[in-house]
C-alpha positions, 0 to 999 in steps of 0.5 A, a space after each residue: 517235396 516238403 512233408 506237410 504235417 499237422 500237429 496232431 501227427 508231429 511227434 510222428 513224423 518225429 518219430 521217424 528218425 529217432 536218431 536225428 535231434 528234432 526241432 520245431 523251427 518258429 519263423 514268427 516275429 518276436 510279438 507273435 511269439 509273445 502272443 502264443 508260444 509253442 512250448 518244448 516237450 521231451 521229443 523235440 526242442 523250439 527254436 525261435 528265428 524269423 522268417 527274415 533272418 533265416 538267411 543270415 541265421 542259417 548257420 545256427 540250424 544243423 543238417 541233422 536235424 529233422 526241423 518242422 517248421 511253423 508260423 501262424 497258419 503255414 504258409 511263411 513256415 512253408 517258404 521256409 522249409 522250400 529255403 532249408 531244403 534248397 539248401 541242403 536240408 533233408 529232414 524238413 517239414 511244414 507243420 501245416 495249419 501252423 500255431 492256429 492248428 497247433 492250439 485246435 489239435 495239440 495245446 488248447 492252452 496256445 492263444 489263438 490270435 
């Protein structure tokens, strides 16, 4: 079962393995990550793949990392986080709501779209 977590619980469920590098997993295409971007804090670094190229790109995403996963409201990022678990993923989590959410509960300065 994939953890569904809402942004305001992010650093949380990051902070349940300290050790693993965090990372929030943007399965947005291009224009919608010009349009409103999550920014990368001290607890977690952002990285930027479509939902589409997640496949061909699954080598650039390490094991270790415990990943969120996000998209506008949560359903591409859940598709996501259903792939990288089935593939051996074990740290993996929808942030649900998406970047939607993410603008209500943890960065008001995020355009909403």
């Amino acid at each position: 079962m994939i953890d569904q977590v809402p942004p305001a619980h992010l650093q949380a469920w990051f902070d349940q393995a300290p050790d693993a590098p965090a990372v929030v997993l943007d399965v947005r295409e291009p224009w919608e990550l010009q349009t409103a971007s999550v920014k990368p804090d001290a607890g977690f670094t952002v990285v930027a793949v479509p939902m589409n190229e997640i496949p061909a790109r699954l080598a650039e995403l390490d094991p270790a990392q415990r990943i969120a996963c996000l998209c506008h409201h949560g359903a591409r990022s859940q598709r996501v986080a259903a792939f990288l678990a089935h593939n051996g993923y074990e740290q993996v989590a929808n942030i649900s709501g998406g970047i939607d959410a993410w603008s209500q509960q943890r960065d008001p300065s995020v355009p909403r779209y």
